[in-house]
BASE-663696 format. One record per residue (C-alpha): x, y, z; residue number from 1; residue in one letter. Coordinates in Angstrom, 3 decimals, decimal comma. Layout:
// residues N
[atom [X Y Z] NUM A]
...
END
This chain:
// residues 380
[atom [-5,189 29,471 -39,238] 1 X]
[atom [-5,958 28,942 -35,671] 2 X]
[atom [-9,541 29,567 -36,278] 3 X]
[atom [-9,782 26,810 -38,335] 4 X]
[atom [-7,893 24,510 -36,456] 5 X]
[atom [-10,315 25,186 -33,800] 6 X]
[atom [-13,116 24,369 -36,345] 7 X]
[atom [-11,532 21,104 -37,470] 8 X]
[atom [-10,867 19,880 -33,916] 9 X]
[atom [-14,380 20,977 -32,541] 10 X]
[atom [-16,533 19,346 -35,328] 11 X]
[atom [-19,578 18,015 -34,752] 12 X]
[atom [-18,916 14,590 -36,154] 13 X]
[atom [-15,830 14,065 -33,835] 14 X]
[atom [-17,601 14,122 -30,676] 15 X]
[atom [-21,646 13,303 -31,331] 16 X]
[atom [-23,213 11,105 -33,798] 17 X]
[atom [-24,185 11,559 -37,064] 18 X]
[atom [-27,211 14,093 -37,105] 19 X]
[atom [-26,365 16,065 -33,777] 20 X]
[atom [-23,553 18,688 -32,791] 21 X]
[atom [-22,970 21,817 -30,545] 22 X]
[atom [-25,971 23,439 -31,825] 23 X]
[atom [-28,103 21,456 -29,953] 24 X]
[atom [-26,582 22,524 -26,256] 25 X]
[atom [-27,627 25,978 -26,962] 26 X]
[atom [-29,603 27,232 -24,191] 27 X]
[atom [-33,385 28,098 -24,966] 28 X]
[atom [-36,465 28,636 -23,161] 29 X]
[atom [-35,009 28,718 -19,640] 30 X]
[atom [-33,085 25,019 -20,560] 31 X]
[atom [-29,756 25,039 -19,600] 32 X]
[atom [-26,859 22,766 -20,946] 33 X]
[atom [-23,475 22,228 -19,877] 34 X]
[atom [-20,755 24,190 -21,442] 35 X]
[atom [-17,136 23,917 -21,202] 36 X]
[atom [-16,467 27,370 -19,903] 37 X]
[atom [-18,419 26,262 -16,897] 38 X]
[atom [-15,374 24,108 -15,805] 39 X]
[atom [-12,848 26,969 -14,932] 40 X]
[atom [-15,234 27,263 -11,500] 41 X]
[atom [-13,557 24,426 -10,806] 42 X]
[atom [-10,182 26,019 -10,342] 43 X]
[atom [-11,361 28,035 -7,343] 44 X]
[atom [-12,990 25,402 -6,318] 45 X]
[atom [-10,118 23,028 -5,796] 46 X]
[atom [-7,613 26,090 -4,276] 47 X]
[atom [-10,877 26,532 -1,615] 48 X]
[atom [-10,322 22,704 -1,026] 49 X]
[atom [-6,510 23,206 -0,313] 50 X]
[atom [-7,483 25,801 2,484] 51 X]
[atom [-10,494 23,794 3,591] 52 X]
[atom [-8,094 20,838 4,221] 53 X]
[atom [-5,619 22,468 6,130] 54 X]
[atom [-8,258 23,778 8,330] 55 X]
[atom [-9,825 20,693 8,800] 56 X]
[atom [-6,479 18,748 9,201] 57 X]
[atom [-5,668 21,398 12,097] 58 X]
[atom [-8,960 21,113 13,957] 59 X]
[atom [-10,259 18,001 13,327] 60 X]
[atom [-8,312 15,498 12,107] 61 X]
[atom [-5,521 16,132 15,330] 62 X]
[atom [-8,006 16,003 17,729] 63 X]
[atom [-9,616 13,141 16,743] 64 X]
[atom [-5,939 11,114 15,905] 65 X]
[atom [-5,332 11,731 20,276] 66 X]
[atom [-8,705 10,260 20,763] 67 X]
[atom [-8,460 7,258 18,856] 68 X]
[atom [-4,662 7,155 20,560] 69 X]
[atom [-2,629 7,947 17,197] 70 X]
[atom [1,156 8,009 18,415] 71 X]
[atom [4,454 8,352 16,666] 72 X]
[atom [7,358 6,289 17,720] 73 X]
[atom [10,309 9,160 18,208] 74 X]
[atom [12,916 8,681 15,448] 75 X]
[atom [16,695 9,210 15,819] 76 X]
[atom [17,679 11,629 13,321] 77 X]
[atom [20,600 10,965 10,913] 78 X]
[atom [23,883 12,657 12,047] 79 X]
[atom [25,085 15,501 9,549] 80 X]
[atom [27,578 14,042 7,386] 81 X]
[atom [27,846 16,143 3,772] 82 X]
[atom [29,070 13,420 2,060] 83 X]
[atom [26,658 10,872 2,983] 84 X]
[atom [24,031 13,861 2,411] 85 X]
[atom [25,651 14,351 -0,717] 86 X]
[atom [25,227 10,217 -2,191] 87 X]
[atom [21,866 10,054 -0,758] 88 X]
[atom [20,329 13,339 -2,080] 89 X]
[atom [21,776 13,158 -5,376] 90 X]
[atom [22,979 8,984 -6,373] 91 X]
[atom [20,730 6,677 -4,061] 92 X]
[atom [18,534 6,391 -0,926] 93 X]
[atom [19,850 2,965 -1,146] 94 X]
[atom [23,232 2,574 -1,791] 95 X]
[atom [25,207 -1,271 -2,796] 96 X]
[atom [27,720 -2,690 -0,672] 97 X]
[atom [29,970 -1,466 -2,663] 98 X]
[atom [28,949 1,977 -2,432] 99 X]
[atom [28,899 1,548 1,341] 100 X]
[atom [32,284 0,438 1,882] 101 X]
[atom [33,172 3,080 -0,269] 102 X]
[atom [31,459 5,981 1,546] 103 X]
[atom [32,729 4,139 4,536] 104 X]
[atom [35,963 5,035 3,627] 105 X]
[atom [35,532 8,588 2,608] 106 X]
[atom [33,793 9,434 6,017] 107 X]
[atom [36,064 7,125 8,051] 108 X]
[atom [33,026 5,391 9,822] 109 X]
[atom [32,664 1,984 9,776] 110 X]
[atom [30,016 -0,043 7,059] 111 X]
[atom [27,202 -0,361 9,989] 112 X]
[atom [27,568 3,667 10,533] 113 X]
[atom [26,998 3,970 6,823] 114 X]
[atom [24,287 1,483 7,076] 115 X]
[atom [22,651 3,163 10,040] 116 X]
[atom [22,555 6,660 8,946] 117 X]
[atom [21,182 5,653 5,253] 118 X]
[atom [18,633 3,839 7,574] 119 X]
[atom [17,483 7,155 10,038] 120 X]
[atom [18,264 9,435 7,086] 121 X]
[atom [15,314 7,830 5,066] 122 X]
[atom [13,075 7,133 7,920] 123 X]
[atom [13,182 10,884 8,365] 124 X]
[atom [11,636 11,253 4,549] 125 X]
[atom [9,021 8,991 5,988] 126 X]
[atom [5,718 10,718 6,519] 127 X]
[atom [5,041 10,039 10,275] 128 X]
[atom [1,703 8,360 11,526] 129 X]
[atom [-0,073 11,078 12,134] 130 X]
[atom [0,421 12,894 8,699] 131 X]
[atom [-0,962 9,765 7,082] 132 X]
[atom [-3,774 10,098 9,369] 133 X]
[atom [-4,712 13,563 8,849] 134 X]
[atom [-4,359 12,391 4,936] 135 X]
[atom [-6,930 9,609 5,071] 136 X]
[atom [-9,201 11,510 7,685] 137 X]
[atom [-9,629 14,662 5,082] 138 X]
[atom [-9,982 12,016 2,310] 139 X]
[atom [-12,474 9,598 4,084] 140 X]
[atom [-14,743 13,085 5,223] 141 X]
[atom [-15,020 13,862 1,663] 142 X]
[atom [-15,341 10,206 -0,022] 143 X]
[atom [-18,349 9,763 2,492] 144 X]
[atom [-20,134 13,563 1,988] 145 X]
[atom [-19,618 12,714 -1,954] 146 X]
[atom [-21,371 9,665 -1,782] 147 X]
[atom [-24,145 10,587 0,095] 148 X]
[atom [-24,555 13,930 -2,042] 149 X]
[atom [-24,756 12,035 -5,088] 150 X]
[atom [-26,973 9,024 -4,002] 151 X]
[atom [-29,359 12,455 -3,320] 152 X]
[atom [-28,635 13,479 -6,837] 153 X]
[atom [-29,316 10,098 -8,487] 154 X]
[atom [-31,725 8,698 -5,979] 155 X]
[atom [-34,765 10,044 -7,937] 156 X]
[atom [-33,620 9,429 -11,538] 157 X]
[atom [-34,924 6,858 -13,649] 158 X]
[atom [-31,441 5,970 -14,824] 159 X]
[atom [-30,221 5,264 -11,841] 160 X]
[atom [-32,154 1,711 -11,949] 161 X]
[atom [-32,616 1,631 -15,830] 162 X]
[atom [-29,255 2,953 -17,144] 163 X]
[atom [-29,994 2,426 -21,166] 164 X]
[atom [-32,077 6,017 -19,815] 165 X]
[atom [-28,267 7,596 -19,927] 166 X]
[atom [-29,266 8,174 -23,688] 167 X]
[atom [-32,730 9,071 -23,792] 168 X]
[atom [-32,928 11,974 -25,944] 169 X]
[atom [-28,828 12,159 -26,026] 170 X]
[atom [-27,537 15,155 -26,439] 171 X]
[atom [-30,548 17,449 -25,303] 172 X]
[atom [-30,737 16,382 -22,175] 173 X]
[atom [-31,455 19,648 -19,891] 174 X]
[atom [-28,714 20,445 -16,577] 175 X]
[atom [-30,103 20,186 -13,496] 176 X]
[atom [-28,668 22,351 -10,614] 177 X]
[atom [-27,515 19,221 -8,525] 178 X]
[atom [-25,931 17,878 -11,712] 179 X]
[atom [-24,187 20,983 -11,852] 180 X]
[atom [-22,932 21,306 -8,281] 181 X]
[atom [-22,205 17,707 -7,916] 182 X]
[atom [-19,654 17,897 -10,913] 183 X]
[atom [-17,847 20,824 -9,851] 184 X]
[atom [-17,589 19,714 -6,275] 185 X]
[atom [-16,183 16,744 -7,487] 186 X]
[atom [-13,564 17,836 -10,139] 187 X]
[atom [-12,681 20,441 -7,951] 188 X]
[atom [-11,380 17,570 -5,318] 189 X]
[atom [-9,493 15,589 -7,901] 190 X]
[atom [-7,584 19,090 -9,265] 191 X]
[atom [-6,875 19,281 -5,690] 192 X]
[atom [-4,964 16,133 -4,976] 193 X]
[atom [-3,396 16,615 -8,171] 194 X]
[atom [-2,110 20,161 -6,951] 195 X]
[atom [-1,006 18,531 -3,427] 196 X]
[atom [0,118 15,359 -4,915] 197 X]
[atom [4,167 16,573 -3,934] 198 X]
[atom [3,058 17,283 -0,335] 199 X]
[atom [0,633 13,954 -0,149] 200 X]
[atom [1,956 10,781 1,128] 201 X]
[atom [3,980 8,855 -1,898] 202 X]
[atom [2,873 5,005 -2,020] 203 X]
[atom [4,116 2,234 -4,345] 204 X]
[atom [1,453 3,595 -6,185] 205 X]
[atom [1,975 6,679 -7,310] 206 X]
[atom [2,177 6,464 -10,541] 207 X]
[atom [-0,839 4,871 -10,746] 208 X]
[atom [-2,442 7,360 -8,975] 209 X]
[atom [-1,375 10,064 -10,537] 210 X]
[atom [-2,580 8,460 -14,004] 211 X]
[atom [-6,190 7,740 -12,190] 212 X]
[atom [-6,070 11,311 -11,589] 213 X]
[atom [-5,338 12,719 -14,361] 214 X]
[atom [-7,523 9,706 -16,287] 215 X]
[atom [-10,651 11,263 -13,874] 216 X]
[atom [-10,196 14,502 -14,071] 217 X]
[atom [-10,138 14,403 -18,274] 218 X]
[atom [-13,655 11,752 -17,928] 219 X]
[atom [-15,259 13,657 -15,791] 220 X]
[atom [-14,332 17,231 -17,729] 221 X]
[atom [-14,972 15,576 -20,928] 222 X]
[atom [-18,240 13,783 -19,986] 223 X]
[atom [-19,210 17,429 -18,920] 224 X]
[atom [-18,572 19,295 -22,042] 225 X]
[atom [-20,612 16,764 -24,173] 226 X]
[atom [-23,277 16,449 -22,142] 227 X]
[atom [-22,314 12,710 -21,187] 228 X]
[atom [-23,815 14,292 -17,522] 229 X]
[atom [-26,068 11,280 -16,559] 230 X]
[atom [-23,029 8,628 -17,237] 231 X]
[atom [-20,655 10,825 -15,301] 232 X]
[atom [-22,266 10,982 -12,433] 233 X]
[atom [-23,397 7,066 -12,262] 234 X]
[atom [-19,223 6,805 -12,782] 235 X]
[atom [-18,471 8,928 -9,961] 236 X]
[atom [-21,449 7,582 -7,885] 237 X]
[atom [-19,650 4,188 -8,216] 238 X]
[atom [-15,987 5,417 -7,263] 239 X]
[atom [-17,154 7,008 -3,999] 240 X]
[atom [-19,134 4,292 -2,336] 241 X]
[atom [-15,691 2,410 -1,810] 242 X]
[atom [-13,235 5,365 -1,207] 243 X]
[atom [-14,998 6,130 2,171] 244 X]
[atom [-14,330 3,023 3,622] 245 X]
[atom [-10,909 2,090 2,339] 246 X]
[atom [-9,836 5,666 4,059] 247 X]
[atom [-11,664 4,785 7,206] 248 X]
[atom [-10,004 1,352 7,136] 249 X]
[atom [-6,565 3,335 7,006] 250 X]
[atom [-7,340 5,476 9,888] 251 X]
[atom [-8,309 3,105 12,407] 252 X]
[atom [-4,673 1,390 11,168] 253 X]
[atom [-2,695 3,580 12,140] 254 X]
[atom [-4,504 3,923 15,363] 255 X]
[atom [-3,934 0,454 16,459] 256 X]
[atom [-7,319 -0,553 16,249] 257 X]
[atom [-6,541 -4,037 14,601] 258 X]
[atom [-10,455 -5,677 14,572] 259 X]
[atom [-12,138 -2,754 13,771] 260 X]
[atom [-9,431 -2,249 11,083] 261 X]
[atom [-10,318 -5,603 9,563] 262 X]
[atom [-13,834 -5,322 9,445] 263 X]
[atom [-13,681 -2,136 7,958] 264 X]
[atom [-11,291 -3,057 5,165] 265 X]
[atom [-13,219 -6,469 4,791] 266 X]
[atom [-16,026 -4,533 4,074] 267 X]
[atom [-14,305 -2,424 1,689] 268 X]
[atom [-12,718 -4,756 -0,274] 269 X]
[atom [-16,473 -6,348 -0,866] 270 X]
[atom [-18,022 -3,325 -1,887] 271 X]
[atom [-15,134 -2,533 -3,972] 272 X]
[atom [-15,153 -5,684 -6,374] 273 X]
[atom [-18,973 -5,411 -6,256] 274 X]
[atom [-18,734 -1,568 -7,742] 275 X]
[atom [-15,440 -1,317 -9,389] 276 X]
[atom [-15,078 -4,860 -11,192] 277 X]
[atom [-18,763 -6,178 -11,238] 278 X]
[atom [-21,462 -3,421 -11,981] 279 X]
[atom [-18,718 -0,733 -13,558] 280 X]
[atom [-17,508 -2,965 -16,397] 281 X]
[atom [-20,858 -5,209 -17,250] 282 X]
[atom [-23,656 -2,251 -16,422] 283 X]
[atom [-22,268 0,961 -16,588] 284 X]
[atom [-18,976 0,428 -19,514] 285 X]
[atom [-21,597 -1,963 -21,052] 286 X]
[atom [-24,059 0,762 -21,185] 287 X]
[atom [-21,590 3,488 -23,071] 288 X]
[atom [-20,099 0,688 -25,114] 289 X]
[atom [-22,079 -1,418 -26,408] 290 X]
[atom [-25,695 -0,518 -26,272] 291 X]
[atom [-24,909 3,042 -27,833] 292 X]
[atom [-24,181 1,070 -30,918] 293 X]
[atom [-27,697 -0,006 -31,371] 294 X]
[atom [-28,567 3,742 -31,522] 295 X]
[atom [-25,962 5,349 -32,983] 296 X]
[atom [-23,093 4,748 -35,728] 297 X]
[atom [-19,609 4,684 -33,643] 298 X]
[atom [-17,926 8,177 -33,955] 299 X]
[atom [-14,421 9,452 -32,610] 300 X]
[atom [-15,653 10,946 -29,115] 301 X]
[atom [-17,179 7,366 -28,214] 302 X]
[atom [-13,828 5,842 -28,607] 303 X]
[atom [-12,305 8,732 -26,505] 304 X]
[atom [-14,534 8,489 -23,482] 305 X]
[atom [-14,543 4,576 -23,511] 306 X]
[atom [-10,677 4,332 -23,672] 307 X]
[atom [-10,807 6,212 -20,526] 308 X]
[atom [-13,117 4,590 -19,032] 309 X]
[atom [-10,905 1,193 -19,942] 310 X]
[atom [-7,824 2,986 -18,667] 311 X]
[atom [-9,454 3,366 -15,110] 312 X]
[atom [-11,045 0,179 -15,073] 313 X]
[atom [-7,394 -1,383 -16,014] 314 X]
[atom [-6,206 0,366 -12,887] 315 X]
[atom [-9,412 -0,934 -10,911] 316 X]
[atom [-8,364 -4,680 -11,667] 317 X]
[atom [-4,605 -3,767 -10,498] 318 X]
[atom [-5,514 -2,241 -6,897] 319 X]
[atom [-7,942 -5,502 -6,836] 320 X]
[atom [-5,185 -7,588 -6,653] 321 X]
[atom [-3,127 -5,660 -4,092] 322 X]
[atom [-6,797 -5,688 -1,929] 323 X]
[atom [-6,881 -8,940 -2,374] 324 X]
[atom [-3,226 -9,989 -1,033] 325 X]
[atom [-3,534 -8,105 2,080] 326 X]
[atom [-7,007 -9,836 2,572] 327 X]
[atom [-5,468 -13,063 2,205] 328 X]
[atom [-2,531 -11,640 4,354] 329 X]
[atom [-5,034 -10,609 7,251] 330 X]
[atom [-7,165 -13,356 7,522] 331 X]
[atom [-5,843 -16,640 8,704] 332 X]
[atom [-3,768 -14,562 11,639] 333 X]
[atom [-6,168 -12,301 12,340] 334 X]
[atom [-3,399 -9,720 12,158] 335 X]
[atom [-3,788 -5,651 11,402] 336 X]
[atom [-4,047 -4,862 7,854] 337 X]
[atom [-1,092 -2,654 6,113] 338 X]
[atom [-1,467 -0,967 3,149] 339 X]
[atom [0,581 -2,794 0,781] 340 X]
[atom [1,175 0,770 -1,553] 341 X]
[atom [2,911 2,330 2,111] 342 X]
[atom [6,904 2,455 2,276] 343 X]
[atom [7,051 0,836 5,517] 344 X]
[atom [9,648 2,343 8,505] 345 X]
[atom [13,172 0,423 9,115] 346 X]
[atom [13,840 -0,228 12,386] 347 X]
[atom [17,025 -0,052 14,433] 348 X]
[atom [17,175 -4,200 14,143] 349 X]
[atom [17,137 -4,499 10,487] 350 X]
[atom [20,535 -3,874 9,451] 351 X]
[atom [22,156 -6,846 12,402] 352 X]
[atom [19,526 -9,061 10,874] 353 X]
[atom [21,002 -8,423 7,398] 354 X]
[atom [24,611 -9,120 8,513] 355 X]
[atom [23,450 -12,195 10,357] 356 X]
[atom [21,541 -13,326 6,891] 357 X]
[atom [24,601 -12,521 5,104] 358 X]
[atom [26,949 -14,420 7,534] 359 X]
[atom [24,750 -17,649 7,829] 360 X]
[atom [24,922 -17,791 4,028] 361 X]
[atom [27,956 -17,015 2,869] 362 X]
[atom [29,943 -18,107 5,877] 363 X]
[atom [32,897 -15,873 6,605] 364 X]
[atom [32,885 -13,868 3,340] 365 X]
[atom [30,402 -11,414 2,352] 366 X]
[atom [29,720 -9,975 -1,065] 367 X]
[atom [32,942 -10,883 -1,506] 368 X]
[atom [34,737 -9,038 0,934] 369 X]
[atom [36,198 -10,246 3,950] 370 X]
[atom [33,779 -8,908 7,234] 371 X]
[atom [35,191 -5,477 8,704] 372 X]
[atom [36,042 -6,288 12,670] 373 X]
[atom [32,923 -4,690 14,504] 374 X]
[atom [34,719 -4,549 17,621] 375 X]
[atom [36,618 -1,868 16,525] 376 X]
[atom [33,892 0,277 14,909] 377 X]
[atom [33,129 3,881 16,266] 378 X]
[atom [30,360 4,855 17,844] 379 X]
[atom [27,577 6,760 17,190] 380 X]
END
């Protein structure tokens, strides 16, 4: 039963076109094609990456945050209070005005107490500076080594320039040892984040991230087992020759370095529309859409690898508008770019700006209630 399962699912007209099939990846005469059981080397590969990182992150990227004068403002930590704990572990992080007056009650500290200590309690589930640093230091040495690694790869290939050449001779088309290494390297970094995606830095992003991820990781594996090889690595090509500078834009942000920071992310934010919304979609998705059609009837594993490749270019035109607002944000004052995907830190002001908001608007009654007496609120 399972046996034939496997049969049905693994036929040759699901994944190539008419006329071709698994037979002809079969190694012969010192050729070598890809085959899926190649792709468990990436597992190592990516738990070598976890170790590398924290090794790097230790000796490096420290180091080089108290050169470029990467500091953390010191932040008061909440008080213990179990029942505050309690709401803000298990109901909200932020709690309605209702909610606060109740919990004001139950603890017997006034609304601003409540207030403040839902403030410092989730400032202290705030990665600091320097962890986001470290982050986007690992990320940006990698993003730039990738790049480089596979412009050597590609530089030489006739597809590279003339990218109809993806299906010249489609699916015989030999591995070469670069092509090998550069694919395993490279999945082996995205299983990676996906294994330290609790311990990463959450954005407003993340689930958009983690869907990239996962979206890559199945492309690239996919692209490997059917010897898609020379499309795959034109696709990954593409992604890394923005990543580099979008982490390097990040770093120098959180080291205070406001004009270099803008010229770095201006930069980025060029290269990225060039490669992620100009020559992905009309060269390289126009290359495995529509000019495989003129070759070959359209057959399921097409569909499969193109709906990816939508999905990612979907996300593409999504962080293109969030790159685009903080340009538009950065430019006319000149001031530091912030990643619009980071949970930015409360300050100690925030909440007596609130209650001066709420008392300019709604005179002497707010939500509703009439204003506690802050005079006679406890301390800290």
């Amino acid at each position: 039963m399972l046996s034939r399962l496997s049969e049905m699912i693994w036929a040759d007209w699901i994944w190539f076109p008419e006329g071709h099939g698994w037979a002809d990846l079969t190694d012969h005469d010192d050729v070598v094609f890809p085959k899926p059981r190649d792709l468990w080397a990436t597992v190592p590969i990516a738990l070598c990456f976890l170790v590398i990182r924290q090794i790097f992150e230790r000796t490096v990227a420290i180091p080089l945050a108290s050169l470029l004068g990467v500091t953390d403002k010191q932040r008061v930590r909440a008080s213990p209070n179990p029942v505050l704990e309690s709401h803000f572990c298990s109901t909200s992080k932020h709690p309605t005005q209702s909610s606060i007056e109740s919990l004001s009650k139950q603890t017997g500290c006034s609304v601003r107490q409540v207030q403040r200590w839902f403030r410092r309690r989730r400032n202290q589930d705030r990665p600091s500076k320097l962890t986001k640093f470290r982050e986007a230091s690992w990320r940006f040495t990698f993003y730039l080594l990738a790049f480089f690694a596979g412009l050597a790869v590609l530089i030489d290939k006739p597809w590279l320039y003339d990218m109809k050449l993806m299906w010249e001779d489609f699916p015989k088309m030999p591995l070469l040892p670069s092509q090998y290494w550069y694919y395993m390297i490279e999945l082996g970094f995205y299983l990676a984040l996906v294994f330290s995606v609790a311990s990463d830095v959450k954005r407003k992003d993340f689930k958009e991230q983690i869907v990239h991820h996962i979206a890559t990781i199945v492309l690239i594996s996919f692209s490997w087992v059917v010897n898609y090889i020379r499309g795959g690595t034109l696709i990954m090509l593409v992604h890394d020759a923005s990543d580099y500078l979008m982490e390097s834009a990040k770093m120098f942000n959180y080291a205070g370095w406001r004009k270099t920071c803008n010229f770095i992310f201006t930069m980025f934010a060029a290269v990225f529309i060039v490669t992620r919304l100009v020559i992905l979609p009309f060269w390289i998705i126009y290359t495995t859409w529509v000019y495989p059609l003129t070759l070959y009837p359209p057959f399921f594993g097409f569909y499969f690898f193109n709906g990816l490749m939508i999905v990612l270019q979907i996300l593409h035109i999504f962080w293109a508008a969030l790159i685009l607002r903080m340009v538009i944000k950065f430019l006319p004052g000149n001031d530091i770019v912030e990643d619009e995907r980071s949970d930015k830190e409360e300050t100690e002001s925030e909440d007596e700006g609130e209650d001066q908001r709420g008392k300019s608007k709604n005179g002497h009654v707010q939500n509703g209630h009439t204003p506690l007496n802050n005079n006679h609120r406890k301390t800290d």
